[in-house]
Each structure stands twice: as C-alpha cells, then as structure tokens.
ROLO-654362 format. One record per residue (C-alpha): y, x negated, z; residue in three letters. Coordinates in steps of 0.001 Angstrom, whole numbers, plus 500000, padded with zeros to 6 digits. Layout:
BEGIN
YXZala ...
***
This chain:
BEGIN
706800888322957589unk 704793891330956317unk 706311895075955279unk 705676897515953100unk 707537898546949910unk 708673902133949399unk 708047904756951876unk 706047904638955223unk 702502905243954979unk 703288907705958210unk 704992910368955876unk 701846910126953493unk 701054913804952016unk 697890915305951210unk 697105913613947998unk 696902916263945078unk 696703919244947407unk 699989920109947428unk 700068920234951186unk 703193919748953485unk 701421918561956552unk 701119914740956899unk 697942913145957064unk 696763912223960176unk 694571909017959572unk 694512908274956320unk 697431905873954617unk 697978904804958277unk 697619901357959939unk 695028901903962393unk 693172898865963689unk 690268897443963280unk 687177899477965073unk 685412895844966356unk 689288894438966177unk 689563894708970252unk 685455893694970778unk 686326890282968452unk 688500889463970383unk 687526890233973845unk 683758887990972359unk 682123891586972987unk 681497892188968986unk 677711892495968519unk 675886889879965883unk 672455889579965074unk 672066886034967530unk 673678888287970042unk 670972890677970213unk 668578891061972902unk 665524888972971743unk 662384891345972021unk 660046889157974705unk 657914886637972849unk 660102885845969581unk 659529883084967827unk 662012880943966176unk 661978879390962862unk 663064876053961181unk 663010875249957189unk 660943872075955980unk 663020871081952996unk 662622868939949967unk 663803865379949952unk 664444864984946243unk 666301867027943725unk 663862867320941004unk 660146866682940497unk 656453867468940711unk 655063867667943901unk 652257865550944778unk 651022866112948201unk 652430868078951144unk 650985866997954341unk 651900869341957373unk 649352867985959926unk 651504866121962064unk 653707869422961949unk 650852871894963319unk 650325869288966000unk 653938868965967886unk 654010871207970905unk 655417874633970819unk 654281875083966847unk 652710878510966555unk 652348878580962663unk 653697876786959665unk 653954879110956732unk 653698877341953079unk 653663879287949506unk 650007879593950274unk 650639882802953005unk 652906884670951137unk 650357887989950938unk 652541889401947646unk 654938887106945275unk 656232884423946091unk 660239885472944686unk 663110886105946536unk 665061885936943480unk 667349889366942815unk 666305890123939494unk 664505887053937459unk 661506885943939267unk 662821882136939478unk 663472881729943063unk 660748880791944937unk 660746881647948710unk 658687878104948654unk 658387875259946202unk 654580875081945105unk 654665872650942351unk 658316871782940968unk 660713870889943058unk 664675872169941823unk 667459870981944309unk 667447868548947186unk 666471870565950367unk 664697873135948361unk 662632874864951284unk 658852873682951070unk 657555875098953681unk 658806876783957562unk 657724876063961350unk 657803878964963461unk 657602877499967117unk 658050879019970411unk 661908877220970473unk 664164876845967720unk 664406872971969297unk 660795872531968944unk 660733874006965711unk 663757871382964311unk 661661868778965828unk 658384869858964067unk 659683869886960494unk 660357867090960547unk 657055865569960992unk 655912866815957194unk 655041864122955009unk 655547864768951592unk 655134863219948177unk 657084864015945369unk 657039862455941821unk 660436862234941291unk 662465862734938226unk 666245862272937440unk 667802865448938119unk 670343866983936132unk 673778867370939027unk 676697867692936641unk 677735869922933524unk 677356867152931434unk 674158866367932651unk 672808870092931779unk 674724869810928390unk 672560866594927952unk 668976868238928233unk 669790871654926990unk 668707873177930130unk 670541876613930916unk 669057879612933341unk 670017882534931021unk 671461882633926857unk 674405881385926163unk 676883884799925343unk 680262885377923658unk 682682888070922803unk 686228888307921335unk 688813889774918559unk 689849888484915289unk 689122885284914137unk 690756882635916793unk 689650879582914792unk 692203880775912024unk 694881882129913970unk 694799878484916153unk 694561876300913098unk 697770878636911429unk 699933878338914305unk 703457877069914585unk 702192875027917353unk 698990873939918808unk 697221872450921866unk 693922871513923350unk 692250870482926547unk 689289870249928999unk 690388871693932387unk 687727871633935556unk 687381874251938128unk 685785873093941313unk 683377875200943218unk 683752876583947126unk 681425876902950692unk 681623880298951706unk 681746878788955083unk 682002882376957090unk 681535882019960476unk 678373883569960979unk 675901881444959045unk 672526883223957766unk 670424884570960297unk 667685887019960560unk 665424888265963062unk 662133890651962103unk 660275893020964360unk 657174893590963581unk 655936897618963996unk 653534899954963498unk 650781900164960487unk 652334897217958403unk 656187898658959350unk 658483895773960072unk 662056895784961263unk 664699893336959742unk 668309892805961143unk 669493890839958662unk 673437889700958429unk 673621890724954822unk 675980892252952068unk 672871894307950350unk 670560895507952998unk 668398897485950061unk 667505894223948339unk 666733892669951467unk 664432895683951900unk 662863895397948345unk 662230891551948343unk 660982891659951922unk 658330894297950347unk 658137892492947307unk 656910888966949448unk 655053891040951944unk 653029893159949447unk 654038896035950534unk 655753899732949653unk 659795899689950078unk 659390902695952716unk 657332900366955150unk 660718898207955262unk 663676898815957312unk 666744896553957147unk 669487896946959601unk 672942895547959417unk 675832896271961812unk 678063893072961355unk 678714889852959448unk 680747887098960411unk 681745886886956994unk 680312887097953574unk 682526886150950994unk 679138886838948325unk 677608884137950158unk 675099886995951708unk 674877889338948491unk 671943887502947385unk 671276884329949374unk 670727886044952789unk 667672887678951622unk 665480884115951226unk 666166883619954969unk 665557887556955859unk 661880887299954165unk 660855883948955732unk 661427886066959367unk 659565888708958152unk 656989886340956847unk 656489884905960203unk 656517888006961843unk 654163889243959770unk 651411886269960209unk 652448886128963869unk 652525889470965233unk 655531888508967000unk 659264889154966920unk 660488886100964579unk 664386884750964038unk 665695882329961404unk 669371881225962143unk 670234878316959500unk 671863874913961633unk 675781874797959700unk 674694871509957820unk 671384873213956940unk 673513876217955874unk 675987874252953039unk 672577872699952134unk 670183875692951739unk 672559878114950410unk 674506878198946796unk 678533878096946388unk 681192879675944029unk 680169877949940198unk 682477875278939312unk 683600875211935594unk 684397873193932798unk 686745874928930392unk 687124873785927091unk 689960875380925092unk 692004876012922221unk 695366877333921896unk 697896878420919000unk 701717879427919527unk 705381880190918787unk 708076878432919599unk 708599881390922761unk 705284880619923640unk 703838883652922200unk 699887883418921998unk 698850883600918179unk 694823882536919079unk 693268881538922030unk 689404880017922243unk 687657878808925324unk 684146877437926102unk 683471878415929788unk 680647876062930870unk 679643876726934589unk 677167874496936505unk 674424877360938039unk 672196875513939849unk 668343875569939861unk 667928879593938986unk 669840882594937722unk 670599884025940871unk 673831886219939736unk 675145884105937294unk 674963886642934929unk 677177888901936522unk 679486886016937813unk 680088884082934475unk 680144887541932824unk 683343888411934873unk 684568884930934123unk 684811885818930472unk 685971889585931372unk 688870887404933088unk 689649885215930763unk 692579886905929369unk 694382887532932953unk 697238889557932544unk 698095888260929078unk 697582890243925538unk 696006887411923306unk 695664888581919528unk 692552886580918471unk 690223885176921238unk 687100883974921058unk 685408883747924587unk 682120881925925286unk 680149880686927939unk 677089878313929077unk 675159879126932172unk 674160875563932953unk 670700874569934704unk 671207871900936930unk 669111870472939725unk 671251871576943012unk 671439875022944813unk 671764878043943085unk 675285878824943152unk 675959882769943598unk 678698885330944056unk 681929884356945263unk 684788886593946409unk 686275887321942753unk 682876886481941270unk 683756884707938615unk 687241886078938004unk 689456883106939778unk 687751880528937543unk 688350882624934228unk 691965883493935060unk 693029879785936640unk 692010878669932769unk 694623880776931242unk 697058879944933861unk 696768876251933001unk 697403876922929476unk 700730879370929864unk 701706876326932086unk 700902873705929407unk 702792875996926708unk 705639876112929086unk 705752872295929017unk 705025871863925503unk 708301874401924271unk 710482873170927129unk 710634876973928612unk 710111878264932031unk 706735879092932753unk 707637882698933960unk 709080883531930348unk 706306882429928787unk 703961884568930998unk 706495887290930367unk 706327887167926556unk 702626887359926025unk 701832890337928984unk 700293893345927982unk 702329895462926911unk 702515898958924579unk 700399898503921201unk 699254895185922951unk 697245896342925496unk 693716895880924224unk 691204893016926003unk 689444890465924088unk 686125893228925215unk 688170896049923874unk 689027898052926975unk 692832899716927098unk 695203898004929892unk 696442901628930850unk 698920900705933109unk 700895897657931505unk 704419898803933300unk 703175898243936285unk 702172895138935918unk 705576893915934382unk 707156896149936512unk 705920894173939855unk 706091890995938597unk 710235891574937701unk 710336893155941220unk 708810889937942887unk 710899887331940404unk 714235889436942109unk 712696889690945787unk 711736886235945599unk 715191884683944341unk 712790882672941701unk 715506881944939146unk 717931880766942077unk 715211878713943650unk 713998877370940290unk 718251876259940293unk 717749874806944003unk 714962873038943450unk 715556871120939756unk 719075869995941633unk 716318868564944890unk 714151866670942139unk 716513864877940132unk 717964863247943407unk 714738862551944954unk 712482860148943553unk 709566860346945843unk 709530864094947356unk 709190866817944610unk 709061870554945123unk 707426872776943066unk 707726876514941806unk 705426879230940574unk 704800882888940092unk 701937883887938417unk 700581887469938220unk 696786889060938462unk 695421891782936740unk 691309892147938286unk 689087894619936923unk 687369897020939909unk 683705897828939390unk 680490896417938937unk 679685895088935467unk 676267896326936343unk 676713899676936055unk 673846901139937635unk 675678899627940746unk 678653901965940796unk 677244904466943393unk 677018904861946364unk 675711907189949435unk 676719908416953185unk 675062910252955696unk 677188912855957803unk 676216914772961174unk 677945917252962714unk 676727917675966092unk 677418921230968602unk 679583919229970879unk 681773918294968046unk 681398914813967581unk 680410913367964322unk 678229910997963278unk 678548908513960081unk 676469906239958110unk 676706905004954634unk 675639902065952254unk 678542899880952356unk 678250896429955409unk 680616895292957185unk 681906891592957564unk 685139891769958733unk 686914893739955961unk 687879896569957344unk 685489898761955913unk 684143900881958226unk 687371902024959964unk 688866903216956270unk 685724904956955664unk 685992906301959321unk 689419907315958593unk 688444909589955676unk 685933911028957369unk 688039912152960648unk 690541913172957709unk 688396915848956507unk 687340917659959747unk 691076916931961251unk 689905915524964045unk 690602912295965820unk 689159908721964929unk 687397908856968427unk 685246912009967551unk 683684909665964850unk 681211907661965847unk 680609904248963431unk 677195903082963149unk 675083899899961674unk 674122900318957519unk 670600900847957340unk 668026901400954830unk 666215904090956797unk 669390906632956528unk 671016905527953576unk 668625904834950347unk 668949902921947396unk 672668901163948098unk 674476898759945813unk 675832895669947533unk 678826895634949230unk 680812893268947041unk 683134894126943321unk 685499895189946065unk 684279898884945560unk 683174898905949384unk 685856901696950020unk 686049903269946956unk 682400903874946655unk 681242904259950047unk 684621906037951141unk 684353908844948448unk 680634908795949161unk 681314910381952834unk 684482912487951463unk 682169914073949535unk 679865914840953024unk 682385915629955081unk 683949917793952659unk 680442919628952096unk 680189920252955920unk 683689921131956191unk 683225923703953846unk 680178925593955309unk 682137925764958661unk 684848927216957066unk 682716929351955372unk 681857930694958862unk 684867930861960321unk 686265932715957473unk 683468935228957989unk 683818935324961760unk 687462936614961526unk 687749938049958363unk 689824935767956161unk 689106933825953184unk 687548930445953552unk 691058929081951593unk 692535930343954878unk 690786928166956975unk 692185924822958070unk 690894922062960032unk 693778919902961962unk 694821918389965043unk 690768918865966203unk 691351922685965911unk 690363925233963343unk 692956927915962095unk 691382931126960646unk 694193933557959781unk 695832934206962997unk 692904932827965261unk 692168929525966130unk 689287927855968277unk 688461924268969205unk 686656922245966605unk 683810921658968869unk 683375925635969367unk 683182925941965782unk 680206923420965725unk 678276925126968426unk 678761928703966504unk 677590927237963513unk 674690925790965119unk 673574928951966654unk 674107930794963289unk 671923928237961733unk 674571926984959527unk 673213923374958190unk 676025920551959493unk 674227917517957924unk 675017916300954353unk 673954912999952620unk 677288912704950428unk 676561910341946994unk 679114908939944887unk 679017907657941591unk 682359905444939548unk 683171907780936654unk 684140906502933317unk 682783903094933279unk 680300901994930281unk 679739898493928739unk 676995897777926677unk 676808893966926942unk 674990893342922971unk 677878895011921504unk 680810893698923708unk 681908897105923970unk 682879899416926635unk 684798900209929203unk 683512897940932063unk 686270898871934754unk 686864901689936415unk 690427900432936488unk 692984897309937338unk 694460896379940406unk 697450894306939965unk 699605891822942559unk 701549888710941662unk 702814885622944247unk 705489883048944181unk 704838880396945735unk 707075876719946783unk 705960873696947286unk 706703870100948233unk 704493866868947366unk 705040863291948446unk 703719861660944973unk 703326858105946648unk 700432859987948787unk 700208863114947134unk 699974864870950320unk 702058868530949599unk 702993871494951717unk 703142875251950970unk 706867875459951932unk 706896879670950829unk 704986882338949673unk 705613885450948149unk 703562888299947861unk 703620891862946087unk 700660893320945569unk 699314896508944558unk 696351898525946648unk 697597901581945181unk 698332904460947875unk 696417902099950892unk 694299904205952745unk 695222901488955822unk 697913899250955219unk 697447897398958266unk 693727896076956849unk 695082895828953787unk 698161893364954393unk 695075891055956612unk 693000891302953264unk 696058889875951043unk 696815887289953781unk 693267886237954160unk 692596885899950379unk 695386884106949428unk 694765881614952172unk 690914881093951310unk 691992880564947275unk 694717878553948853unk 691602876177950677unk 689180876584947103unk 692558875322945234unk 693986872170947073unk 691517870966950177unk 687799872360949620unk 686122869566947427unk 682270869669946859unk 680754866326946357unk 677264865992944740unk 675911862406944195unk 673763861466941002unk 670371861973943412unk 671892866009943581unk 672211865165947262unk 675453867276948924unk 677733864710950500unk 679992867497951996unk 678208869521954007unk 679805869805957028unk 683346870482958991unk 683646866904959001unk 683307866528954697unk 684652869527953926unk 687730870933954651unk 688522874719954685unk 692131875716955509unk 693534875720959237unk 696154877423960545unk 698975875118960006unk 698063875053956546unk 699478878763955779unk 703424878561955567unk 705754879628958322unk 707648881654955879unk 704922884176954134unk 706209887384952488unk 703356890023951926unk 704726893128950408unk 702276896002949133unk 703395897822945663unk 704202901598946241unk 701936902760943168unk 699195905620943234unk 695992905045941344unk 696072906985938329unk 692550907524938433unk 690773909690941277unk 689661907090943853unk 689601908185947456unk 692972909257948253unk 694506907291945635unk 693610904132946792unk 693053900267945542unk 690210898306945766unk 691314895187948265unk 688823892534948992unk 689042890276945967unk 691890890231943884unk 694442888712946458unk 692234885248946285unk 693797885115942786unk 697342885208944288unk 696659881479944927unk 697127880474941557unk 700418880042942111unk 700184877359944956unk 698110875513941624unk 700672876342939239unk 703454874833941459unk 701532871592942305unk 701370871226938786unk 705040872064938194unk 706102869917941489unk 704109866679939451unk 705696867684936357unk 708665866484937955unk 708194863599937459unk 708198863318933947unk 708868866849932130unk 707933865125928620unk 704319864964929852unk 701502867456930527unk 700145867120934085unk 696682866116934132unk 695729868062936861unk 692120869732938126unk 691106871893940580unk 690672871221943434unk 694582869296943853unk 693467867457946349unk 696005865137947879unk 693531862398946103unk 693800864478942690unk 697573864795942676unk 697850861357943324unk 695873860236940314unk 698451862886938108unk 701224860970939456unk 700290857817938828unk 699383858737935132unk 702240860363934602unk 703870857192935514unk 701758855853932882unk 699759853838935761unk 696232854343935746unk 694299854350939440unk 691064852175940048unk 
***
C-alpha cells in the first residue's frame, strides 16, 4: 500500500513564482526513462556493449594470504597457457602505481607487502575471459606470511589505524554521566554489508589516438576514474575520457572501488593496443571489493527518571580495512550521526579508524550515518527498559526541540516541528499505542511466539562533508528542430536520476519529456564532477541544468520579446508553444529563428550547495545544507525457540520535501528500507582469523528476497516544502530511507524483551535468527555453546 499525504502532486504550482498554471512535469510521477528497457532486457550495460573486434579480456591474480612480505612472484607458467597475450604486474604501470582516491595507499598491485587476502598481485589479459581465469591461476607465489590483524580488537591490539583518531562534542559528558540520576553502559556491534548490486564491476577501455584512451566504466564518479586512470597511465586528465550511461546498482560500492578495476582495463589496453574488458566473477567481486564498516560502539549514558539525556559519550571504533579509502568521510558522518534526532546536552563523540588486514571497506548508502544513528537507538531502547517507559516517550522527551536544537558539532536543527510533527502523525496513522495494547495482551499468553513493536525516527544531514564536493555541472543544447539535448555530472544506477533531472529540464522550456533527449555522463562534456552519492544527485545536478535551461530559455525569450514587441516578462514557454503578447509560435520555430539570428542556445549550467561550511580542526560549521526527516513503525513476530522472526507491518512517513517525482521517490523509500532491512537481520559477513571471507557468495550470504518485505507495507511521503532553495523545493532521497530500518532492529529487540522485561536484551547487529536466539536464551539466563 503506497499514497501520498496532503495534496496531489498533479495540482503542484510553480514553486515561488506565484504562477496559477500547474506544472507540467515536475512534482509528477512519471516513470522511469530505462523503466520499460529493464524490463523488456533492452537496458544497455557496459557487458552489453558491442565489443570493438579484437578485445581482450582480463582476469585478477590475487594474493593468497592476508598479510605479509612478498617473497617471489613467479608468473611463468602464466605467460605460457594458451590464449595469454600479456600479464601486467606493478612493474608496467608507466606512472604511479595508486588507485587510491586521495591517500596514495592503494596500490593497483601489491609489490612488496601484501594487506588483505586476494589483494590483486598481478592481471592476465588473454584473448577469452575463460582462458584468462584459467591462466591466473598458474602463478606461483611466495609470501612470508604474518598474522594479520581481521577484527577491531585485533587493530586495537597493534595500534594500527589508516588515518588519526578525531573527536568533537559539547560540555563536559564525563561529568554530566557520572552526576546523573541514573546511569548505564555498554558495548554494542554494528555489522558491515555487500553492496551486492546486480551489476558487479566491469570496465572496458578503448584505446585511441596519440595516447587518448576511452573508458566505459560502471561507476558513481566518472572524473576520478578519469584522474586515476591518468594518474596510473602517466598521463594529462584531458587525454582521458570516461563514459558512464548505467549501473546495475551502486549503493557506494562504485564511488571509489570501481576505479581499481577501470585502470587495470586501461592498463591493458594501453600495453596491448587493443580494446581490453575487466568484468569481476560475483565471488571475485565480494572478495576484491570493500563493504559498509562494521562498528564497535562503546558508550556511556546519564538520565532522568523520563529518560531525559543528561550526558551521552561514545567511542565509535570502525574496522577500515587495509587503506583509507573514504573512511574519513564515512566515520566522519558516523559521528555527525551520532546524535540522530535526539538533543543530547553534553556529548562527547570519538572515533578510531581501525587498520586491519581485509578489504578496504568504503562508502555505503548512508555512509556512515546508519551505524552512528543505530548506536543511539540502542541506547533510547535500553533507557526505555531501564525506567520501565515506552520507548516512543523516551524518544519523544529528548527530540530536538526549541532552545534544544543545537548538535554535538554545533549546527542549528532548523526545523525541529517537523520532525515531532511527523513522528506524532505516524504514532496516530499507525495505531502504535493500540497495537503496543494488542500486542503486550499476545505476549503474556504466548510463551514461545513474541511480537515486537517499534517506531523510531531519522533526521540525515544532505551534503557532502567535503565541501569542495557540493557542485555540480550540466550541459544544455537547444537544437533548430526543437529538441533538446542534456548532459550533466550526476550517474545513473537505478535511482531515478536522470528522469527528475529530465523533468526539470522539459519544465523550463514547457515542452514535453520526449523533446528531451537523456544521454550517458561523461567526462568529455561535463568537467570536474563530484560523485554521485550524499544523496545530492538531484539537488546538485538538477539545479545544475535549471540553471542551463533557464539561461537558454531566457535568450529565446529575449528574442521573441523583440520579434513582437513585448517584454521578455511577457513571454511564456508552455504546452511546447511560446506566447509573446498576443502571438504565439511553435517552440521548435522559435529555435530555428534564434538560430538564424545567431542567438547562442547552448549553456553549461554549474551549481554550487550554498551555506554549507565545516572546518573539521575546530568542529565547527555548518556541514549540511539541511535535514531530511522520515520515521517507520514497524511489527514483528519471533519464534524464540529458533529465533526465526517475520516483519508482520511496516509503516512509513517520510519526508522528500515537495518530490519532484513521487513515483521514484516512494521506489527509493521502499528499496531502502528493504536493503537496511537485509544489513539489519540476514546479511552477516564472516571473516576467519587467516582474514579469509567465508561469505562471499549467494550461497553464504543472504540479501533480502521478496517474501522477506511484508504483505502489509504503508509508505506515505510528508507534505513539507524545503525551506531552503533546492530545485523546486525538493528532498534529497537516496539514503536516508535505509535508516527507516531501525525500527525492524528496535522491535526485534523489544519482541525478545518479552521475554523478560527486567532484563536488557543483549542484542547485535546483524539479528540474525542465530543472534536472536543467543538473546533468548540469555535472557532465560541459559547460556548457548
């Protein structure tokens, strides 16, 4: 079940233009622009393109231990199996040997340390991807092997970390804990998450002209791909093209990781002279590529009676992997998150970034966020338990609210009724206090079966905490015959992405979606773009091409206005005609006068987030450009001999502001909750102590099916305009719904709790049906072997 709150999108109003015509496209629920070519299996990726004749193919020799020094790499047997054409090692790399987005620790091969067990060594590029499988296999290599470091404690143990430990907060947390009515402590774990899109990593480079060389490359950040390809290949930026028209999914699993696999193609293609393509095998894939950082959080808490937060402190310790990757950014939004929704008088917030010797782990969708705010979320829920009150009224008595709406990093919550205003919405929509009633009847007359209940609210920060990253450009034609032609920085991997930003553009020149045409993000038209990922994609890239269109727009109107002798504020463009005074003509006969009057109908629009400043030595700033807010409800059932559990219900209201497509925006929410759903209660990564994934395939691993989302799912979008000036009013999308899923956590927890309400549950993420089962049994004062 899925509706909107409030008033149709279809009745939508020229936002702050005080126009009484109804937009055409925007705030509408169009469909997808590939939506019919998924489908129908006609939707264009990167192994469905036409391989150039003679490409090569490409296979990854990989390490077989986690950490040492290595001794001897023998690759003679390797150059010998038929079909071999090369075998590239550290040793070919013509520039530096770094695929690494910012640090210089990520070697595109291993020369003398090995880091992670099936670090890449070295690559086969054979006339058959077969033949080059086969090949790498052959290597012999020697490694003087050391015990690697796999677990936080491990990392704790050695003192090894991959960037400076960092901190920020308010007030002194130590005192206002240690003064508090009432008091608790804790070490909670946060489990990590495959990205596991559909599309794995692939690549394939085309070698051109002079040095030139042509990457499609099924990436979230097409310029770094661009840079580190250059960077490896010794060569200028502008000799570099990377092209990207569609991912199968990202998830952040292709914001930095897809590059590695992008510059071994062009490697290959450069040594070879021939077309080269790298598409990772799925087990190869979970292996080679890093995962969402799993956490240990250590914290301290001090209270009222009502549950009222007095001091709050928290160690955030997150197991990186080999390198730094993005864990600056991702741990940094961890901390940013710490405080969720909830106003905390004295916090003290710090993190590790732990070295350990497995894959880098990388961005995430919510980048750090979900771990930071499923900390806090366990302690309102052990506060609840400890004062005997419903969980929701202690979340409701330490929100933000009026003279308490300052974050531990000193940015104002501007909005804090609308976060308490959609959360008492949702508790009425929901029937939670009735249910809450239902269900506490159910439990006390069933010993086995308990149900669960929880509603838990998000507050997510939208922007880069890199500023520099908060821009963003677009590339507009208008051509004579009136159809239009767009291009801008932001990818697309399923998202919805490039139909919103297609949507404002057609909005502009009133003219219909089909007049637009779509095509693939690449460096050569668009320079310099930020990855798409923060879940800025629309905001950035969408305002980006406003501002074209509305640049081109205005020259033509311009010209009308001087053609029949009105003011240009006299012109409109709608229903694919122009309207000068009391003339009108065909948008297309506009664009052919204004071609032969030599009026310029090509703009490169650029775009960059207003407002935002953080200056990370100081803890100070504003780092977001503003919140975006939702909250869920969800019910659930648990058999605590097995500790298998259903999602019985879920309930959704969340806020996208004024949605520029409410159709994408609804799958978005869906799709997010479901994936936090699978990172919460089935998807379990299991490292053992030679740093050796165990999980790392369909078979190991288990992602979230279809009969895993419940048959009764409410998903309900906020009527609420963005107070600041985002495109057309609009709410980022992508990543806070995977937050919503805290509440299928909160009610496991509560549905255990059951069982004996004097107890705290001792509960981790994931709750597997494994996990749960061990919180039963200890709440039953039984300990499992």
């Amino acid at each position: 079940m899925i509706k909107m709150d409030g008033a149709s999108p279809i009745s939508s109003l020229r936002e702050g233009e005080g126009q009484a015509e109804a937009l055409r496209h925007v705030h509408r629920p169009l469909p997808h622009d590939s939506g019919f070519k998924h489908v129908q299996g006609l939707a264009q990726y990167i192994d469905d393109i036409r391989e150039p004749d003679g490409t090569l193919h490409i296979a990854i020799g990989q390490s077989p231990k986690a950490r040492g020094r290595l001794v001897a790499l023998d690759l003679s047997a390797v150059r010998s199996e038929p079909g071999v054409v090369a075998v590239l090692t550290a040793r070919d790399v013509p520039g530096k040997n770094d695929v690494s987005p910012a640090f210089g620790d990520d070697p595109l091969f291993a020369e003398t340390e090995v880091s992670f067990h099936g670090q890449a060594l070295f690559a086969v590029v054979a006339t058959t991807r077969e033949a080059a499988r086969r090949a790498a296999r052959r290597a012999v290599v020697e490694i003087e092997a050391e015990t690697p470091s796999v677990t936080v404690e491990d990392a704790l143990a050695r003192g090894e970390t991959v960037m400076p430990d960092y901190a920020f907060g308010r007030g002194d947390a130590d005192a206002a804990i240690a003064q508090a009515p009432r008091r608790l402590e804790g070490c909670f774990r946060i489990g990590g998450q495959e990205h596991f899109y559909l599309e794995g990593q692939v690549a394939l480079a085309v070698p051109g002209e002079d040095g030139d060389i042509h990457v499609y490359s099924s990436t979230q950040h097409p310029t770094e791909v661009q840079h580190v390809v250059a960077r490896v290949l010794g060569l200028p930026d502008a000799y570099v093209t990377c092209e990207t028209r569609r991912m199968g999914g990202g998830f952040g699993g292709k914001e930095s990781q897809a590059t590695q696999w992008a510059v071994t193609a062009a490697l290959a293609a450069r040594v070879t002279g021939r077309p080269c393509k790298l598409r990772l095998d799925r087990d190869d894939d979970f292996v080679l590529t890093g995962k969402r950082h799993d956490f240990r959080c250590d914290w301290r808490v001090g209270f009222d009676e009502e549950g009222r937060i007095a001091g709050y402190a928290v160690d955030l310790l997150a197991r990186c992997g080999y390198s730094a990757d993005l864990s600056g950014g991702v741990v940094d939004r961890a901390m940013f998150h710490a405080d969720n929704a909830y106003w905390i008088p004295a916090a003290r917030i710090a993190s590790k970034r732990l070295k350990t010797n497995t894959v880098s782990n990388t961005a995430f969708r919510g980048f750090g966020g979900p771990q930071g705010m499923l900390a806090i979320e366990h302690v309102m829920d052990r506060i609840a338990w400890a004062t005997g009150r419903d969980p929701l009224d202690v979340r409701y008595a330490n929100f933000y609210a009026p003279g308490r709406n300052l974050t531990p990093y000193g940015m104002e919550v501007e909005e804090t009724d609308i976060l308490t205003n959609l959360v008492r919405r949702l508790e009425e929509t929901s029937a939670y206090r009735a249910r809450r009633e239902e269900i506490a009847a159910f439990n006390a007359s069933s010993p086995v079966m308990k149900r669960g209940i929880a509603l838990t609210p998000v507050k997510f920060g939208i922007s880069f905490t890199l500023t520099h990253l908060n821009q963003a450009g677009a590339l507009v034609h208008v051509y004579q015959d009136g159809s239009v032609h767009l291009n801008h920085g932001g990818t697309e991997m399923g998202q919805g992405l490039y139909v919103k930003v297609a949507q404002v553009v057609a909005e502009e020149f009133g003219i219909s979606m089909e007049r637009v045409r779509i095509t693939a993000t690449t460096t050569a038209k668009v320079p310099n773009t930020s990855p798409t990922a923060a879940s800025s994609g629309s905001d950035l890239n969408g305002m980006a091409a406003r501002i074209a269109a509305g640049a081109i727009r205005r020259r033509m109107a311009a010209h009308a206005a001087e053609l029949y002798g009105v003011s240009p504020e006299q012109v409109e463009f709608r229903d694919d005609r122009v309207f000068a005074g009391n003339e009108s003509l065909t948008f297309t006969e506009l664009a052919k006068k204004c071609v032969l009057a030599r009026i310029p109908l090509s703009e490169a629009g650029h775009y960059k987030t207003p407002k935002i400043t953080w200056n990370r030595e100081k803890a100070t700033g504003r780092p977001f450009f503003y919140f975006a807010y939702g909250a869920a409800c969800a019910e659930v059932i648990v058999d605590t001999l097995t500790g298998e559990n259903r999602l019985l219900r879920a309930d959704i209201l969340h806020d996208v502001g004024r949605s520029l497509n409410p159709a994408i925006d609804i799958g978005q929410i869906e799709g997010g909750f479901v994936q936090g759903m699978g990172w919460l209660t089935t998807e379990e990564l299991v490292f053992d102590r030679e740093g050796r994934l165990l999980t790392h395939a369909p078979s190991t691993y288990k992602i979230p099916v279809a009969s895993d989302v419940p048959a009764d799912f409410r998903v309900s979008l906020y009527p609420n305009a963005n107070r600041e000036a985002t495109v057309y009013r609009s709410k980022a999308v992508g990543e806070p719904p995977l937050m919503l899923a805290n509440s299928m956590f909160c009610a496991l927890a509560d549905a255990v709790h059951a069982l004996d309400p004097s107890k705290p549950v001792p509960l981790d993420a994931p709750a597997t049906p494994e996990a749960i089962l061990r919180a039963c049994e200890a709440l039953r004062g039984r300990a499992m072997g």
